[in-house]
DSSP file (Angstrom, degrees, kcal/mol; ACC not computed):
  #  RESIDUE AA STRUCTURE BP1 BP2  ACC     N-H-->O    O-->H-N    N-H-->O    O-->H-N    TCO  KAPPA ALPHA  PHI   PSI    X-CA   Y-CA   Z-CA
    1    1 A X    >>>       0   0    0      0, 0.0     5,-1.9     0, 0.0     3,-1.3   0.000 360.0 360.0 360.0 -26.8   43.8  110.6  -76.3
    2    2 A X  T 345 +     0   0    0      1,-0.3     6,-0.0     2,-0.2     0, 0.0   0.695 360.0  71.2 -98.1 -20.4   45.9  110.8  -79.5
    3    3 A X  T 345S+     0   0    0      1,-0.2    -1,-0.3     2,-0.1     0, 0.0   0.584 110.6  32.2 -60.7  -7.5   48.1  113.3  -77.5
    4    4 A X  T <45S-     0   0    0     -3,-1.3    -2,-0.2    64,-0.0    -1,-0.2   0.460 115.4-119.7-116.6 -24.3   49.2  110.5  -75.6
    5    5 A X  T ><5 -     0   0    0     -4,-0.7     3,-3.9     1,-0.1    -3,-0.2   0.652  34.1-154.8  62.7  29.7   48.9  107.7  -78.6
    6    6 A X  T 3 < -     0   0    0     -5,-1.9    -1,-0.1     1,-0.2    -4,-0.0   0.047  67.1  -1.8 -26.2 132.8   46.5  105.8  -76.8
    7    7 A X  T 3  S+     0   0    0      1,-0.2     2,-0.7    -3,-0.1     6,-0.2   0.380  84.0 133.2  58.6  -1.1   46.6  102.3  -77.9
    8    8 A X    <   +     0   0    0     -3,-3.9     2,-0.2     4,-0.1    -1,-0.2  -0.112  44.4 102.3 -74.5  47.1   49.2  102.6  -80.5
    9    9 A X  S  > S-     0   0    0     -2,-0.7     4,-2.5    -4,-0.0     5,-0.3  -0.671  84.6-108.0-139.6 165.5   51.4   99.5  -79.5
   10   10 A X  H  > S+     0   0    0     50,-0.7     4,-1.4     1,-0.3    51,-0.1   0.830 117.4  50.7 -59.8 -36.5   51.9   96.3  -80.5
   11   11 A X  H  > S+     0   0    0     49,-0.5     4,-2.7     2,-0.2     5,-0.4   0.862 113.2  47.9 -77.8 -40.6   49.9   94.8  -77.3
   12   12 A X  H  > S+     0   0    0     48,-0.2     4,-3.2     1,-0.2    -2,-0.2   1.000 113.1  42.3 -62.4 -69.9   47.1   97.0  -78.0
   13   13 A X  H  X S+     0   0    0     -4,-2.5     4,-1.0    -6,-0.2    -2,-0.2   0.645 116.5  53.9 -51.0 -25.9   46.7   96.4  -81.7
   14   14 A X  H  X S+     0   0    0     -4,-1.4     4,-3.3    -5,-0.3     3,-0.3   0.956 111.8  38.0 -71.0 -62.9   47.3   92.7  -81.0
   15   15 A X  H  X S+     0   0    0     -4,-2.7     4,-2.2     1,-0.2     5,-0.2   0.861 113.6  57.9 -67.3 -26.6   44.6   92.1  -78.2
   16   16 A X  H  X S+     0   0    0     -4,-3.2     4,-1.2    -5,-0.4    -1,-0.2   0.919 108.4  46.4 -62.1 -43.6   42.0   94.4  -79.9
   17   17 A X  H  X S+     0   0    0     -4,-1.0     4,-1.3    -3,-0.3     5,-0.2   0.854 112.9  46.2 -90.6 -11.8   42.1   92.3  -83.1
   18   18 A X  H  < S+     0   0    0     -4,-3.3     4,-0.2     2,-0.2    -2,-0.2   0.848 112.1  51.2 -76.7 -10.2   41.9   88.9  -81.4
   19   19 A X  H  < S+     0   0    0     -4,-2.2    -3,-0.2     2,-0.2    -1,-0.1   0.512 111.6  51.1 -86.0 -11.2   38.8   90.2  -79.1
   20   20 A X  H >X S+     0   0    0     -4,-1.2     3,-1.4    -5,-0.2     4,-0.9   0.940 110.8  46.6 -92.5 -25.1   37.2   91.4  -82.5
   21   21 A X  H 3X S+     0   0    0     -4,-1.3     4,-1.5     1,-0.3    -2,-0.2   0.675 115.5  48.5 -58.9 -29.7   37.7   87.8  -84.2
   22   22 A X  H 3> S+     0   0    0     -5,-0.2     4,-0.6     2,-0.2    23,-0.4   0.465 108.3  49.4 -75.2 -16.5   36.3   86.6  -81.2
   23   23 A X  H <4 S+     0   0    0     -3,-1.4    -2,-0.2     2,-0.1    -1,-0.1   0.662 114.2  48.9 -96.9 -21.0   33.5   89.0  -81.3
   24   24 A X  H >X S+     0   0    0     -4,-0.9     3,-1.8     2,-0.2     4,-1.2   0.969 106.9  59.3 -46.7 -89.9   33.0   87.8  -85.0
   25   25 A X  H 3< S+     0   0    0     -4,-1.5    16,-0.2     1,-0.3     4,-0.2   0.604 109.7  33.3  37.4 -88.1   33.1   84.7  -84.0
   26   26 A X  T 3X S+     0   0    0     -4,-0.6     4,-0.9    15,-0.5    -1,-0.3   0.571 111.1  67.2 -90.4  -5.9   30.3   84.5  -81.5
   27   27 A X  T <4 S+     0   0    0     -3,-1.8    -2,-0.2     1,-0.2    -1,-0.2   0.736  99.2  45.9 -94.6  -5.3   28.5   86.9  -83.5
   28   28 A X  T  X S+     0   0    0     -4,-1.2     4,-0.6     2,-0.1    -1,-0.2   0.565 107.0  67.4 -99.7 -13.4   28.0   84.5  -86.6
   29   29 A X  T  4>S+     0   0    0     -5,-0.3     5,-1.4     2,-0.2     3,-0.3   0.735  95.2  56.2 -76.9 -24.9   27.0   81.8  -83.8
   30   30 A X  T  <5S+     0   0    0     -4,-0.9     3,-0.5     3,-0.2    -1,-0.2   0.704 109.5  39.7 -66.3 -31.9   24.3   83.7  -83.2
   31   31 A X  T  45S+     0   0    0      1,-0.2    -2,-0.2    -5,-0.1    -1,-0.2   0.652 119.9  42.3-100.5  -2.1   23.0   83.6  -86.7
   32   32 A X  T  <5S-     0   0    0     -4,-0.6    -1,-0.2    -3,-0.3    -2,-0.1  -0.636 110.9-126.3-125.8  40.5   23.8   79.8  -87.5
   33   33 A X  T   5 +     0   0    0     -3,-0.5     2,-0.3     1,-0.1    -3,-0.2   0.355  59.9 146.2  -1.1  98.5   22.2   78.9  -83.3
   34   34 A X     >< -     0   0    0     -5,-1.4     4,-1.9     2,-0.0    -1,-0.1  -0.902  31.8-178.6-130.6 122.0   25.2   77.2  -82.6
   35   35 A X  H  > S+     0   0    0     -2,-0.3     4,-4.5     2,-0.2     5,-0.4   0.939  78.5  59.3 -74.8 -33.7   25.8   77.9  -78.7
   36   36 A X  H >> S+     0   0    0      1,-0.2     4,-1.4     2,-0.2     3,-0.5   0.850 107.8  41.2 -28.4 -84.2   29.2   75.8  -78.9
   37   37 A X  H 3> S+     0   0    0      1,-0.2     4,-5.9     2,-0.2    -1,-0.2   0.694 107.6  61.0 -54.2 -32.6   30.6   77.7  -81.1
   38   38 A X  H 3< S+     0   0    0     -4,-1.9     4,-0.5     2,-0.2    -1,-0.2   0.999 112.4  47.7 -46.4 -53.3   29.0   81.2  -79.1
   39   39 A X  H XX S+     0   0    0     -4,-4.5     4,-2.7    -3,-0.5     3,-0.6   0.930 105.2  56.9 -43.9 -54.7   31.3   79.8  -76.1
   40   40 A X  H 3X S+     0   0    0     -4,-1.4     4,-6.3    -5,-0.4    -2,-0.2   0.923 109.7  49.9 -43.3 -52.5   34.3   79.3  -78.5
   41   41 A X  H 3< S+     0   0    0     -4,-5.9   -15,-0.5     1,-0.2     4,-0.3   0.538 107.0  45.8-102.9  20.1   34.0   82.8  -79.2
   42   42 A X  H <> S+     0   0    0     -3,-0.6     4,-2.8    -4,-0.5    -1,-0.2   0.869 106.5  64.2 -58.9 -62.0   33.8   84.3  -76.1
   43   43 A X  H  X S+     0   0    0     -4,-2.7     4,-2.5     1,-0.3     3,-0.3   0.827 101.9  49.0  -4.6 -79.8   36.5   82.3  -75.3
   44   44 A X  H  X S+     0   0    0     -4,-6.3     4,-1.2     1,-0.2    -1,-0.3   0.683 106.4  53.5 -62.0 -19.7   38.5   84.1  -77.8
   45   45 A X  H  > S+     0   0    0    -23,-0.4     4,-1.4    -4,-0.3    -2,-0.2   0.851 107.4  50.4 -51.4 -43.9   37.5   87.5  -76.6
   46   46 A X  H  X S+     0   0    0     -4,-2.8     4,-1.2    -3,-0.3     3,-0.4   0.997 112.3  54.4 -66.1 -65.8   38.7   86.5  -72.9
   47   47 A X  H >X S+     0   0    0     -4,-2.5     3,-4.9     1,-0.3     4,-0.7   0.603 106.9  48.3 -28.6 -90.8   42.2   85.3  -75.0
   48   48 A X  H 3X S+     0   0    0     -4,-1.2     4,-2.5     1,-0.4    -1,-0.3   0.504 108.6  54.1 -40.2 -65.6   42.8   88.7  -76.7
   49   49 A X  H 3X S+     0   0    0     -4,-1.4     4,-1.1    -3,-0.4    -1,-0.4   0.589 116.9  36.4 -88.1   9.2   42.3   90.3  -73.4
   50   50 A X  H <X S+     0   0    0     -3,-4.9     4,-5.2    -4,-1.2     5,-0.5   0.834 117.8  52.2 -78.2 -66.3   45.2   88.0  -71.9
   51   51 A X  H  X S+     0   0    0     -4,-0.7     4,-3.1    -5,-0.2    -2,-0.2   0.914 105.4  47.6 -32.6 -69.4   47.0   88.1  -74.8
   52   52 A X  H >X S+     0   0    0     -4,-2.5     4,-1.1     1,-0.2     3,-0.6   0.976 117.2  53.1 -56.5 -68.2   47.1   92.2  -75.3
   53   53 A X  H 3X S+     0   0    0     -4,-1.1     4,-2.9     1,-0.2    -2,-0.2   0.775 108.9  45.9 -50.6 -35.9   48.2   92.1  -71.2
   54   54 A X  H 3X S+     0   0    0     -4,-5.2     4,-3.8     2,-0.2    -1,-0.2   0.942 109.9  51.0 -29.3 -65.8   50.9   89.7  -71.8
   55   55 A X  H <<>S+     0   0    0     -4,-3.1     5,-2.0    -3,-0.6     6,-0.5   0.988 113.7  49.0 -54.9 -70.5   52.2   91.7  -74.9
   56   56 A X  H ><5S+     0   0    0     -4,-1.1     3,-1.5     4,-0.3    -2,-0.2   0.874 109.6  50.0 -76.0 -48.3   52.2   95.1  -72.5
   57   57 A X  H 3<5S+     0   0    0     -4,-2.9    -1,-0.3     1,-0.2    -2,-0.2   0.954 106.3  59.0 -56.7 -35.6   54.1   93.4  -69.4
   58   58 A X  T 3<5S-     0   0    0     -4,-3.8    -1,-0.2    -3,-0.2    -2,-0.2   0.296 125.9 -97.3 -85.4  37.8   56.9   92.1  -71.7
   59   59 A X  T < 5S+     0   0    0     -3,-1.5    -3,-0.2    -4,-0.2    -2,-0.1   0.395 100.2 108.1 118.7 -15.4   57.6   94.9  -72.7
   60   60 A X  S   <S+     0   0    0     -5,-2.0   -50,-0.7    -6,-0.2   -49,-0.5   0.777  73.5  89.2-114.3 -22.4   55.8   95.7  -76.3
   61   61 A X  S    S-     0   0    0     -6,-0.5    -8,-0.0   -52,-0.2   -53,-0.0  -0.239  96.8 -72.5 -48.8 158.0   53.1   98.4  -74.3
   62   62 A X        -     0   0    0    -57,-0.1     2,-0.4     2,-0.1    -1,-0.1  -0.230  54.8-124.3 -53.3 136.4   53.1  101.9  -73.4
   63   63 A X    >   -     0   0    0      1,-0.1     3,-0.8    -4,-0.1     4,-0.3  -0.691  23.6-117.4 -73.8 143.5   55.9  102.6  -70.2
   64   64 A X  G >> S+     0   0    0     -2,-0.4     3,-1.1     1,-0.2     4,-0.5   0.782 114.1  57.5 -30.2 -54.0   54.2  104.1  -67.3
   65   65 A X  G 34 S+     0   0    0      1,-0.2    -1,-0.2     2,-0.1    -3,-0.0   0.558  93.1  67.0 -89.0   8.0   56.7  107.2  -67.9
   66   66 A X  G <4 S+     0   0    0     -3,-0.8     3,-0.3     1,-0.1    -1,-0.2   0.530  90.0  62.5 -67.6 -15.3   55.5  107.7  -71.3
   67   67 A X  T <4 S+     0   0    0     -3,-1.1     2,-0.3    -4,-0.3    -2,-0.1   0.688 111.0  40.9 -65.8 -27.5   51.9  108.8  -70.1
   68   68 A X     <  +     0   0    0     -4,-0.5     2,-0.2   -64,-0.0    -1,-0.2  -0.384  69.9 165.6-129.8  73.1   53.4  111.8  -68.3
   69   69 A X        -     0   0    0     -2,-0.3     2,-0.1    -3,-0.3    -3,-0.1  -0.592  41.3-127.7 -79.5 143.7   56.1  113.3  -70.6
   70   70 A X    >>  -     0   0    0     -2,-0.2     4,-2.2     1,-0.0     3,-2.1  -0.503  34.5 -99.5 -97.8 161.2   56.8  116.8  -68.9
   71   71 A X  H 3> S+     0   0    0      1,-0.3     4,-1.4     2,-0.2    -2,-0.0   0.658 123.5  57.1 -86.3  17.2   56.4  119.4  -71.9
   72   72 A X  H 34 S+     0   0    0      2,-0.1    -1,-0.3     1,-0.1    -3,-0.0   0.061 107.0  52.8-101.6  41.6   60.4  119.7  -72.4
   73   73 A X  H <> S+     0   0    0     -3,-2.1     4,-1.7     3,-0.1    -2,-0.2   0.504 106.3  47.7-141.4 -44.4   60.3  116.0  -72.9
   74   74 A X  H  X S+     0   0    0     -4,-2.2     4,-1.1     2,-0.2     5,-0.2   0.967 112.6  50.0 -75.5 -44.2   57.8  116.1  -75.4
   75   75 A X  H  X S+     0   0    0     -4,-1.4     4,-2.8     1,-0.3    -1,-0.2   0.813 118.2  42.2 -69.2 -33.4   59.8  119.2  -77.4
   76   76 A X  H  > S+     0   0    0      2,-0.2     4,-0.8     1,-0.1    -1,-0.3   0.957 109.2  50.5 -68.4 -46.6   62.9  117.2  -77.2
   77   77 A X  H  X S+     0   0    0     -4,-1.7     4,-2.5     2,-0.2    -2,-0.2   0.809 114.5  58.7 -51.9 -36.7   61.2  113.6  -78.1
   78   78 A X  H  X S+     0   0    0     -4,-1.1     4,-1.8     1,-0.2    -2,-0.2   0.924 112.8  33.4 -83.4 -24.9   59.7  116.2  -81.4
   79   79 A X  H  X S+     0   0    0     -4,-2.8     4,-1.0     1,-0.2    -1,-0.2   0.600 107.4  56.9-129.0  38.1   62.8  117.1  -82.6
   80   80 A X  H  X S+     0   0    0     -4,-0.8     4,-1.8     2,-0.1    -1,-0.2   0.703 106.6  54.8 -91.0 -22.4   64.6  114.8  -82.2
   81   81 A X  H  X S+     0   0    0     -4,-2.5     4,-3.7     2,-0.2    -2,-0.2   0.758 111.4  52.8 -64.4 -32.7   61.9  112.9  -84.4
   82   82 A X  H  X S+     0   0    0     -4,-1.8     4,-1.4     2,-0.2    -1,-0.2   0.891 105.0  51.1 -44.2 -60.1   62.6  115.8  -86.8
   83   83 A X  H  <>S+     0   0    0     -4,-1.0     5,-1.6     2,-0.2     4,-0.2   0.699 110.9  48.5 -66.0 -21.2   66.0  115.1  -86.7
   84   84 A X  H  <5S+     0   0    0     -4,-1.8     3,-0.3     3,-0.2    -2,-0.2   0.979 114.8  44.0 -61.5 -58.6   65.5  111.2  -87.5
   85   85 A X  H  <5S+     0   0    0     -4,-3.7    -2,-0.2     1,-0.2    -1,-0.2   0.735 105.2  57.2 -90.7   1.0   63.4  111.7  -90.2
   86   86 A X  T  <5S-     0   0    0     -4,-1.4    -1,-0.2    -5,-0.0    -2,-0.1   0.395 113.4-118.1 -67.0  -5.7   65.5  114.9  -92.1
   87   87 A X  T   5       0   0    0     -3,-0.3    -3,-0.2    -4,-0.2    -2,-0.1   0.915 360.0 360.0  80.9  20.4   68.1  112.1  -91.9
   88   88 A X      <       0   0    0     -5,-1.6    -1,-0.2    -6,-0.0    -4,-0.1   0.189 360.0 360.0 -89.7 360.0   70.5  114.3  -89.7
């Protein structure tokens, strides 16, 4: 997975922490019984996973042809990153 960067995007990192504050959430409703509150933070799980899909259609998710970089696409994508960061 990390050959790909699974999940390193904005959309990703966005809906993952608002489905764990939501998982929080309901998971302190559990220990104070309040079922309201349990709902609320379901609630907020379902957001996050709206949310993170939102974020990845307009744009701020992995493209479709970034899962299948051919491997002179990768070697070009590495050094040109080479070249970015020697400041060339």
């Amino acid at each position: 997975m990390s050959a790909t960067a699974h999940g390193h995007t904005p959309a990703a990192w966005t809906g993952s922490t608002i489905a764990f504050i939501g998982f929080t959430v309901s998971g302190v409703a559990m220990i104070i019984p309040a079922v309201w509150l349990f709902w609320v933070g379901l609630g907020v799980v379902l957001l996050g996973g709206v949310v993170g899909k939102a974020m990845s259609m307009a744009g701020m998710g992995k493209q479709p042809s970034q899962y299948f970089a051919t491997p002179e696409e990768t070697i070009a994508r590495r050094e040109l990153a080479a070249k970015a960061a020697a400041g060339v």
